[in-house]
C-alpha positions as CSV (number, residue, x, y, z in Angstrom):
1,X,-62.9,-7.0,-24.7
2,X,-62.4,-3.5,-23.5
3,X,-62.5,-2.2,-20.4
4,X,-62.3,1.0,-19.0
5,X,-61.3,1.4,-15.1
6,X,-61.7,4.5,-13.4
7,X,-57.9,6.0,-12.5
8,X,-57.4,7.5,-8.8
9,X,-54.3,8.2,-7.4
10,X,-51.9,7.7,-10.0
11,X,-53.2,3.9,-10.5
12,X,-56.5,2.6,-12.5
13,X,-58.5,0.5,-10.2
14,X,-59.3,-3.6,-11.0
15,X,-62.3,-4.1,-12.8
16,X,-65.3,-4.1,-10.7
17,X,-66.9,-7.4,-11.4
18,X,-70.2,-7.0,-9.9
19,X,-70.5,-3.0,-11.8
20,X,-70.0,-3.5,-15.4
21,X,-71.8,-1.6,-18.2
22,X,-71.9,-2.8,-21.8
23,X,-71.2,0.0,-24.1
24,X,-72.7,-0.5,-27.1
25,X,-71.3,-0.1,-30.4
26,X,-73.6,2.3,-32.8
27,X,-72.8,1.0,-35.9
28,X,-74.8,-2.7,-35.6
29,X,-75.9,-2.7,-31.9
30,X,-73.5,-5.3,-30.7
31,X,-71.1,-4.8,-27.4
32,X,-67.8,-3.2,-27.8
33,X,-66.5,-3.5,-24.7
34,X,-67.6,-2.7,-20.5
35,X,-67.0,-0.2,-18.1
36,X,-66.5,-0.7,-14.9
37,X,-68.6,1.6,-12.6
38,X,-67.3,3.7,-9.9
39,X,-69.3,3.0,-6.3
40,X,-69.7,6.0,-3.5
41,X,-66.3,4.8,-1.8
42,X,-64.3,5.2,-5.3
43,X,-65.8,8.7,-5.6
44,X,-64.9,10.1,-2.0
45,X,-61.5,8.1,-2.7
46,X,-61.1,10.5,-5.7
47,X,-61.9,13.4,-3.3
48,X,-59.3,12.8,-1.3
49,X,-56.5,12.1,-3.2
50,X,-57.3,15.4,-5.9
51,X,-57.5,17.5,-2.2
52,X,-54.4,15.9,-1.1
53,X,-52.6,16.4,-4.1
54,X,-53.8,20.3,-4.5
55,X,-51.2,21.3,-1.6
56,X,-48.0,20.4,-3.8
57,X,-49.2,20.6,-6.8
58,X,-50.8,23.6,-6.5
59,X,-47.1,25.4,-5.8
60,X,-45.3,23.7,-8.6
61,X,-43.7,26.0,-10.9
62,X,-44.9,27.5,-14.0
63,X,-41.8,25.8,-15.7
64,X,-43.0,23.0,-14.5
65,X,-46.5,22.8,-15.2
66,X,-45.7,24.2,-19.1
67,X,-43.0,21.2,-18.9
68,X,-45.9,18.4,-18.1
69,X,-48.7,20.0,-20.4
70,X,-46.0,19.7,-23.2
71,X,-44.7,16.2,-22.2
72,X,-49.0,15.7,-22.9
73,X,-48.9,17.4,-25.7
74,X,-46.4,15.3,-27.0
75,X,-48.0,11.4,-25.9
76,X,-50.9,12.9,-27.8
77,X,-49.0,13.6,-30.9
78,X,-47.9,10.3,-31.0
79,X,-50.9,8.1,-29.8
80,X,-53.3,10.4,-32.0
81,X,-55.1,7.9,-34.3
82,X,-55.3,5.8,-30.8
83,X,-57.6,8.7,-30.2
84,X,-59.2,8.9,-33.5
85,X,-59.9,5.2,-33.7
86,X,-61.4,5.3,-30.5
87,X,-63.8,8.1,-30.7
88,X,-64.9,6.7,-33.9
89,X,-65.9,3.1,-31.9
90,X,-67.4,5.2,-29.1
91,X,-70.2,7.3,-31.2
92,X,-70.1,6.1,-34.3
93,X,-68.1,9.3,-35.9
94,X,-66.7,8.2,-39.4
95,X,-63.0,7.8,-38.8
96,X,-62.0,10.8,-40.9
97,X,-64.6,13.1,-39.1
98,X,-63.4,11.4,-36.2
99,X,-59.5,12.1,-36.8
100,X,-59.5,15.4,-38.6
101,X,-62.5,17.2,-36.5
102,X,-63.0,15.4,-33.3
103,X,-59.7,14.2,-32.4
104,X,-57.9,16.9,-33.6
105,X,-59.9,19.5,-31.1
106,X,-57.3,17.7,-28.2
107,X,-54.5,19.1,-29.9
108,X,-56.0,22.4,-30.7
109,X,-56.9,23.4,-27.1
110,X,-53.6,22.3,-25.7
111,X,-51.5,24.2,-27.9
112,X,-53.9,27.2,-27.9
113,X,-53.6,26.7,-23.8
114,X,-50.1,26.6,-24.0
115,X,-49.3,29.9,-25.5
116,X,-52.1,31.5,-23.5
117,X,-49.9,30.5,-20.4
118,X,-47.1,32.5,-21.5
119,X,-48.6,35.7,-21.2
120,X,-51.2,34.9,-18.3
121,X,-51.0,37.3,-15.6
122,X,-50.3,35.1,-12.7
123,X,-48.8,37.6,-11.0
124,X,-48.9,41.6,-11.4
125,X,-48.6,44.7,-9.1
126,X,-51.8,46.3,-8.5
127,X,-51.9,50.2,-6.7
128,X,-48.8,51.0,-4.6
129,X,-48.5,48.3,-2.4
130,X,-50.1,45.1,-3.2
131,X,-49.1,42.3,-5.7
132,X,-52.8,40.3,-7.2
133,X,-52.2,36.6,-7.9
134,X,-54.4,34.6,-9.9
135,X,-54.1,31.4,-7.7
136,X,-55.6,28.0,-8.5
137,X,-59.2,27.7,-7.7
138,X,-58.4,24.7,-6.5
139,X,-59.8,20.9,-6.6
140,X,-62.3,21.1,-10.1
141,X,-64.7,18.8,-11.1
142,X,-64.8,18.2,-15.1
143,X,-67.8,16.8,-16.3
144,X,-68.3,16.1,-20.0
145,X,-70.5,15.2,-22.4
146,X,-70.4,12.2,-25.1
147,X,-71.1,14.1,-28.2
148,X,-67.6,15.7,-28.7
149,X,-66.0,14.0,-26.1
150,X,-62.2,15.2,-26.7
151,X,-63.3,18.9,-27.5
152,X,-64.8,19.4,-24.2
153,X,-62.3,17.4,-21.8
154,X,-59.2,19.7,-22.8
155,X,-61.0,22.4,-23.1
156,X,-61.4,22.2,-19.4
157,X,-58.1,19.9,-18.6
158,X,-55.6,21.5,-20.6
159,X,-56.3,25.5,-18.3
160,X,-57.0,23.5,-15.4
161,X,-53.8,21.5,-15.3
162,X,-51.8,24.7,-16.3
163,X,-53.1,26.9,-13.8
164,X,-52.5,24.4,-10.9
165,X,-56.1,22.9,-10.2
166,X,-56.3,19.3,-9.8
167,X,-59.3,17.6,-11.5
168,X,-61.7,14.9,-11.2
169,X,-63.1,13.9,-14.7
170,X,-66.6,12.6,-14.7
171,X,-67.1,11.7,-19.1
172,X,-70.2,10.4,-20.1
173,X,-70.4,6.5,-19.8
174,X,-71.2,6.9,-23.2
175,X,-67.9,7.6,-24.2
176,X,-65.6,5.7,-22.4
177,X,-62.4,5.0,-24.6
178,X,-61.5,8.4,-25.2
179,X,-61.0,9.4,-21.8
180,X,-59.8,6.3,-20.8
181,X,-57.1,7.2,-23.3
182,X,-56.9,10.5,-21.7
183,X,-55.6,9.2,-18.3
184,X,-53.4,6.9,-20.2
185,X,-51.9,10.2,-21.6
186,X,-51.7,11.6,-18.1
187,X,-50.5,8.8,-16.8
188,X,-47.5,8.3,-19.5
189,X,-46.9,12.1,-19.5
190,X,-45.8,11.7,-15.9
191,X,-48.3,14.0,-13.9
192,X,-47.9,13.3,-10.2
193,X,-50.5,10.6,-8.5
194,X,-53.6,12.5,-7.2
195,X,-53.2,15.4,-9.5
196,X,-55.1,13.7,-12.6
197,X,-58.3,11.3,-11.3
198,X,-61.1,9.6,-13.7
199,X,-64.3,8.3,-12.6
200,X,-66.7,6.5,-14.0
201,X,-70.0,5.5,-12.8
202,X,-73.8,6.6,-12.4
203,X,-74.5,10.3,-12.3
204,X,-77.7,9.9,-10.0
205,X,-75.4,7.4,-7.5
206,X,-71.6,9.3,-7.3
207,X,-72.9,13.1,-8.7
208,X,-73.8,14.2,-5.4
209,X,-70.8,12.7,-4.0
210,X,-68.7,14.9,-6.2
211,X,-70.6,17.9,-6.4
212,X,-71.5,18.4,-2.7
213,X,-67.8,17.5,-1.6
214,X,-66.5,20.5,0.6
215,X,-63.5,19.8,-1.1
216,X,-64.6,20.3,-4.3
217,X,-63.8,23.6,-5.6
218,X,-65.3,24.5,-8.9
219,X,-67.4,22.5,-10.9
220,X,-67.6,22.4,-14.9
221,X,-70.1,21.2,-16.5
222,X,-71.2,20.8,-20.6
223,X,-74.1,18.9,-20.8
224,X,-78.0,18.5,-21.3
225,X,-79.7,21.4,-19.3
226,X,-81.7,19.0,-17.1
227,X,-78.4,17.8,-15.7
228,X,-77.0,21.1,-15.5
229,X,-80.1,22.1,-13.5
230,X,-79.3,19.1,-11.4
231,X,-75.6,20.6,-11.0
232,X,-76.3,23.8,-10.5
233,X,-78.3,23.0,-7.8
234,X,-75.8,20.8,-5.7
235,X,-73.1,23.4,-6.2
236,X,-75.3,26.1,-5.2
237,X,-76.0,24.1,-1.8
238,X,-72.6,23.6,-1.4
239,X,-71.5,27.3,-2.3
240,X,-69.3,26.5,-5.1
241,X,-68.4,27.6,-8.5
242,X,-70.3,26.0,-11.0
243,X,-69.4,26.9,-15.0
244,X,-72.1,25.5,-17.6
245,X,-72.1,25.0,-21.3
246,X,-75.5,23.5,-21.6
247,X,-77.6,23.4,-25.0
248,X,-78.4,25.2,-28.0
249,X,-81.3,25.7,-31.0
250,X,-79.1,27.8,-33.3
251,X,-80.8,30.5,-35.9
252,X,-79.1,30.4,-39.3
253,X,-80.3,33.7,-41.1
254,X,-80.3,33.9,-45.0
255,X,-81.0,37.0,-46.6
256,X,-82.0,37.4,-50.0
257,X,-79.1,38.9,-50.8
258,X,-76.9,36.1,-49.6
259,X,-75.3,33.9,-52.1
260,X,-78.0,31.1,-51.4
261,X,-76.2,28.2,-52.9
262,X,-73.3,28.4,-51.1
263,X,-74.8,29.0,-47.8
264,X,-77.8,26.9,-47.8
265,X,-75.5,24.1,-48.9
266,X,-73.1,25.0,-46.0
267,X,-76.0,25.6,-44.0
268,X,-77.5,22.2,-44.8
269,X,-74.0,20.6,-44.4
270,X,-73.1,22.1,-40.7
271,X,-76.6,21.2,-39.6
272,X,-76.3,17.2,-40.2
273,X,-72.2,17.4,-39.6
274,X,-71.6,14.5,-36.3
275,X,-75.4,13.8,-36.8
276,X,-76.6,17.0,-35.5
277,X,-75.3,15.9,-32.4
278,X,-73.4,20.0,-31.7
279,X,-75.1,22.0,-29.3
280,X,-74.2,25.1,-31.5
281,X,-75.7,23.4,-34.9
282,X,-77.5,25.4,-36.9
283,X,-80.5,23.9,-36.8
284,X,-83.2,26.6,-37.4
285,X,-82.8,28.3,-40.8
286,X,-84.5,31.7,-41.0
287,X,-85.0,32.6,-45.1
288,X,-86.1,35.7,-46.2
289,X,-89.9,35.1,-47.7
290,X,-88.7,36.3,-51.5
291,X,-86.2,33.4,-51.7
292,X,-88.1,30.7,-49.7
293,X,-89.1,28.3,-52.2
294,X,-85.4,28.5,-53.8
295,X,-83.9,27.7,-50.5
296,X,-86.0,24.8,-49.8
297,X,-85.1,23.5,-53.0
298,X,-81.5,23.9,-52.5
299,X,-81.8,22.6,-48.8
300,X,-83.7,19.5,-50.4
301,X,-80.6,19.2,-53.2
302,X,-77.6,19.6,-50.6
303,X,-79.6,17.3,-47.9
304,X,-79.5,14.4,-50.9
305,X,-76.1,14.9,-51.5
306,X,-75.4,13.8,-48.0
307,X,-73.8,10.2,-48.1
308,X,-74.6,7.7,-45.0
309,X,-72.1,4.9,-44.1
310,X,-70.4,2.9,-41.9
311,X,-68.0,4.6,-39.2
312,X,-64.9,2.4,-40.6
313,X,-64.9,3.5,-44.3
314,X,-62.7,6.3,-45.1
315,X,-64.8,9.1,-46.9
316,X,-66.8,12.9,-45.9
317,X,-70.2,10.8,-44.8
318,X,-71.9,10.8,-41.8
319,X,-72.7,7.5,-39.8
320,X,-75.1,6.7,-37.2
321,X,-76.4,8.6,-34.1
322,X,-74.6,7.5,-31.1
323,X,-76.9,5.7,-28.8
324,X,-80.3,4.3,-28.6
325,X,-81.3,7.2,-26.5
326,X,-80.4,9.7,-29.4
327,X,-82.1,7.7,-32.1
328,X,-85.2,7.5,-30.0
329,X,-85.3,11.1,-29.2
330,X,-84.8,11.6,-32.8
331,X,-87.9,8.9,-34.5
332,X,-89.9,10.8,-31.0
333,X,-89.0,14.7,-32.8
334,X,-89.7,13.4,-36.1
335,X,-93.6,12.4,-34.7
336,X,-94.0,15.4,-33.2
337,X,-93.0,17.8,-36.2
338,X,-95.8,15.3,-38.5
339,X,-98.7,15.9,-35.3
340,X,-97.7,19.5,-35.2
341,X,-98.6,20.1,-39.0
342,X,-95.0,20.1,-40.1
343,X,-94.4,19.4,-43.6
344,X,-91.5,16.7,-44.2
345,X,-90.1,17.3,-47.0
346,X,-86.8,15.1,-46.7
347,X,-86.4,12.0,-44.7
348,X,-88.3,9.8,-43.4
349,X,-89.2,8.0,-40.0
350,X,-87.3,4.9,-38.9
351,X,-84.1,3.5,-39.4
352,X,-82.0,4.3,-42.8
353,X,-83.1,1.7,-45.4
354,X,-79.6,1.2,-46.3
355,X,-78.7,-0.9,-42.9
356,X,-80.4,-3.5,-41.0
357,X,-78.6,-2.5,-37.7
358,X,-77.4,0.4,-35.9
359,X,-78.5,3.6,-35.0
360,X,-78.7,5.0,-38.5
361,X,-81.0,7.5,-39.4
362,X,-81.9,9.4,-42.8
363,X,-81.7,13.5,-42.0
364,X,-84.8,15.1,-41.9
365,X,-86.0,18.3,-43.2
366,X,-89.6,20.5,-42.2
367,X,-91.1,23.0,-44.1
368,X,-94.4,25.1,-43.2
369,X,-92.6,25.1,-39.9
370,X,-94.4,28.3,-37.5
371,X,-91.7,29.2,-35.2
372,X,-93.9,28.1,-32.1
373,X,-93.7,24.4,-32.6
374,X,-91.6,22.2,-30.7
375,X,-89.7,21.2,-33.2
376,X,-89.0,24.9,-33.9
377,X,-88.0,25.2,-30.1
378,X,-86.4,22.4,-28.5
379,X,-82.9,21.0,-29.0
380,X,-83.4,18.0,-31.1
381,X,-79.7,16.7,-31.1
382,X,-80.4,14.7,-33.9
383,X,-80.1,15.7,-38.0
384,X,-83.6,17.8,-38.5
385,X,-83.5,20.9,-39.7
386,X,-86.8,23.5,-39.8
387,X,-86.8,26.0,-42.2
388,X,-89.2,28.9,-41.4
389,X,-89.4,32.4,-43.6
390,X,-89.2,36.2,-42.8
391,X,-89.9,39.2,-44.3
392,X,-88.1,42.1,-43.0
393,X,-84.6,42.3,-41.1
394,X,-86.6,43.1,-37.8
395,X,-88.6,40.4,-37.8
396,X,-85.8,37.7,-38.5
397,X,-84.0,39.3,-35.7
398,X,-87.0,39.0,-33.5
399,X,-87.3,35.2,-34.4
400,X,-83.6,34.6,-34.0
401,X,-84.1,35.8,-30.2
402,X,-86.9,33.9,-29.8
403,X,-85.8,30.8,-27.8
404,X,-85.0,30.1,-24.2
405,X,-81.2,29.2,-25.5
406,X,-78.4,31.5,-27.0
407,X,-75.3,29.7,-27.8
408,X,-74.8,30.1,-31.7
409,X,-76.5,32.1,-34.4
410,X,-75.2,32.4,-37.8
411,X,-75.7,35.2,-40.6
412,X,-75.7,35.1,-44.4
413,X,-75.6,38.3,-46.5
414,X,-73.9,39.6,-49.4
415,X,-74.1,43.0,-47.2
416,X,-71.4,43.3,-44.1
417,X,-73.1,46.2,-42.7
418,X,-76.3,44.8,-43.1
419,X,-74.4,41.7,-40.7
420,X,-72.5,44.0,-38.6
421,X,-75.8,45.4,-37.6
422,X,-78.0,42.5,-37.2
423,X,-75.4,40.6,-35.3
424,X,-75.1,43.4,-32.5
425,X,-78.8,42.5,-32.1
426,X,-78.6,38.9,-31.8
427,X,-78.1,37.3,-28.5
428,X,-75.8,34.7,-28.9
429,X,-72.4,34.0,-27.4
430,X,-71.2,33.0,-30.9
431,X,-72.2,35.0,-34.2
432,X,-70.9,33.7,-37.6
433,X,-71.1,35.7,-40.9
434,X,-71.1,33.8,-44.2
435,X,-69.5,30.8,-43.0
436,X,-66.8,32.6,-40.4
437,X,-65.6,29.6,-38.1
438,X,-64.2,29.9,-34.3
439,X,-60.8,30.0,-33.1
440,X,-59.6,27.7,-30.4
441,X,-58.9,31.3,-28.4
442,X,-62.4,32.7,-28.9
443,X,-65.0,32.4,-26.0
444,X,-67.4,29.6,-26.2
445,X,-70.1,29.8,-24.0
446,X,-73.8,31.0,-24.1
447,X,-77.0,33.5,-23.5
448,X,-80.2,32.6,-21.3
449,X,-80.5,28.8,-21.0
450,X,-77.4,28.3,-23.0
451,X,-75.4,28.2,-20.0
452,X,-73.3,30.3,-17.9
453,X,-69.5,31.6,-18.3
454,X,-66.9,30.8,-21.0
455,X,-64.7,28.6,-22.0
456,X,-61.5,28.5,-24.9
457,X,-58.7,29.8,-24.7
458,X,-57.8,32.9,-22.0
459,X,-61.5,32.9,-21.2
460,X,-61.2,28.9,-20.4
461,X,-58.6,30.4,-17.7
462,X,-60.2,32.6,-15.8
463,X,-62.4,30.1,-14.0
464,X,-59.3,27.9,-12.7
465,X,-57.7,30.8,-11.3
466,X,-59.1,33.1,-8.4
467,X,-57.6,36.3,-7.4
468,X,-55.7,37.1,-4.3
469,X,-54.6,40.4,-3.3
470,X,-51.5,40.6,-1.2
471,X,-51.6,44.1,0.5
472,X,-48.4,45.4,1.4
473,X,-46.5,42.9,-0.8
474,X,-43.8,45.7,-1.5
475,X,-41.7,46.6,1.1
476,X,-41.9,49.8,0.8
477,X,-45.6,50.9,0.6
478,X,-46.7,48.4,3.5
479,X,-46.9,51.3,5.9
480,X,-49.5,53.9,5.8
């Protein structure tokens, strides 16, 4: 059976035998493997030893730091479908989603990290007399969600590492393997001990541990924005830096104009892609009233098209929601939309007829959806899409704004001024037009409750550095 150890100091620890968690498998509800779960003492031990390690580690060379992250780069490469095969067991992600999407986001953000490092400006003249170094922030706390576990990890590691942090990753004990993989990497790359820890164990019983440790640094959190709340809060009390990617009810606006099949197909498509477990899924489509009934039809057509099947068969399905927590949150949504007067017009309540296990679910579509219903309003993280109509460009504007959250919005027009312009007025971290997707070294963050700060490429950077302004660093100028 697996079992995933929390790794401190260069070493994972022996399994704790009286602090083991199942982790269940998604596909037929059976027990995959166990974690063992960090105490108090293991998370003050990983204080220590990432503050120990700091001094050293935070002076290496830029040679040197480009040398490990490649040496990382490289135990990836090779131990990829390692990674693949076990994000697939973890959530449930069909193994090609899991290999050419999921997986793959690893590699993506360390390459994009590495050629960012080449031109970073750790160091630069600034006035006459002073030289401005970004330095390491210091000792960062990672802590990552379940839903694209790999994505968010080196989106964080990868600038961390490179700018001389050390780091304590917290993952969701929903998604063991692939981080336990991940300190495997680290630990086979040949990072020093202390520089690299993982933790596992209960938010509610180490959190504060980590996030109120004086030692601690920066905090970066992706995550559910009751937690981040929760996060925010300690790191506030402690006076820290606290980066948050938290969650997202994304408008998808189609204009008459747009070419519907294509986009309410790609629409329908992005919105159930990984289960409509994406905080940036476009899970509110916004049709222009004339073409209404059209799209719904369409939606209807491209939502049966959608096959559902076992994580382990090769194929462009989609498998079962990750955890019993999602799939009740998802039958609890589905209520709702029915009591609120929702029209379902695809799907169905319950688990998919085609398994007798697991947390399978069929995706569900609403119609005569008014844009004040809960379903219309909070992040479902499940595979339900509303469908709501507009009439003029205004007013679709005005509904795309209207939500506490701000992470994504997407446009869809045969016009590109008409997008230009309405995309200005959107207020969204990300805007895509007809279908436009998002470079590893774009900004990925978010508006209002979306969360705050950015992360990706350069931007990812900035928070794992702090500036320092030597005055009278040149000789020459030091004297007024």
């Amino acid at each position: 059976m697996n079992t995933c150890t929390s790794y401190i100091d260069g070493r994972f620890l022996p399994a704790d035998e009286q602090h083991l968690m199942p982790v269940i498998n998604p596909q037929n509800e059976l027990i995959s493997g166990q974690i063992s779960m960090a105490q108090i003492s293991d998370a003050q031990r990983a204080v220590e030893v990432a503050h120990g390690a700091f001094e050293s580690y935070s002076i290496t060379s830029l040679a040197d730091r480009r040398r490990l992250m490649e040496s990382l780069l490289a135990v990836y490469e090779r131990r990829y479908e390692e990674m693949a095969q076990a994000i697939s067991l973890e959530m449930g992600a069909p193994i090609d989603f899991a290999s050419k999407s999921q997986a793959e986001c690893g590699l993506g953000h360390m390459r994009t990290a590495l050629e960012v490092f080449d031109s970073y400006p750790f160091e630069r003249s600034i006035g006459n007399r002073a030289k401005l170094l970004a330095a390491p922030v210091g000792v960062t706390l990672l802590i990552t969600p379940w839903n694209w576990p790999i994505n968010q990890i080196f989106s964080k590691l990868a600038p961390a590492l490179l700018c001389g942090c050390t780091v304590i990753l917290k993952p969701s004990e929903l998604a063991p393997y692939s981080a336990q993989l991940v300190a495997q990497f680290i630990d086979e790359a040949g990072y020093p001990p202390g520089v690299f820890n993982l933790i596992y164990g209960d938010g509610g019983v180490i959190g504060p541990v980590l996030c109120e440790a004086p030692q601690v640094d920066l905090i970066s959190f992706t995550g559910s924005n009751a937690t981040g709340a929760i996060v925010a809060g300690m790191a506030a009390k402690a006076c820290k830096r606290s980066l948050q990617e938290l969650g997202g009810k994304s408008p998808n606006i189609i204009f008459a104009d747009a070419d519907l099949s294509k986009a309410v197909r790609a629409g329908v498509q992005h919105c159930f892609s990984n289960v409509g477990q994406s905080c940036n899924a476009p899970t509110r489509m916004l049709v222009e009233r004339s073409v209404y009934d059209r799209v719904v039809e369409i939606a209807i057509q491209a939502a049966q098209s959608i096959a559902i099947n076992l994580p382990s068969i090769a194929g462009g399905h989609i498998g079962p929601l990750a955890n019993s927590r999602q799939y009740q949150q998802f039958q609890n949504y589905l209520e709702i939309g029915l009591t609120e007067g929702a029209r379902l017009v695809f799907g169905y309540q319950g688990r998919h007829r085609d398994f007798q296990s697991g947390y399978f679910v069929s995706p569900a579509i609403f119609t005569e959806v008014s844009p004040n219903m809960r379903i219309a309003r909070e992040e479902v993280f499940g595979p339900l899409l509303v469908i709501i109509p507009f009439v003029s460009e205004d007013e679709a504007i005005s509904m795309a704004n209207d939500s506490e959250y701000g992470l994504a919005a997407y446009i869809q027009t045969g016009d590109h001024e008409k997008a230009k312009r309405v995309a200005r007025q959107i207020r969204a971290g990300s805007v895509h037009i007809n279908g436009a997707y998002q470079d590893y070294d774009s900004p990925f963050g978010g508006f209002k409750k979306s969360g705050i700060g950015r992360e990706w490429g350069e931007f990812g950077f900035h928070h794992f550095t702090e500036y320092q302004c030597i005055n009278g660093y040149h000789e020459e100028g030091a004297v007024r």
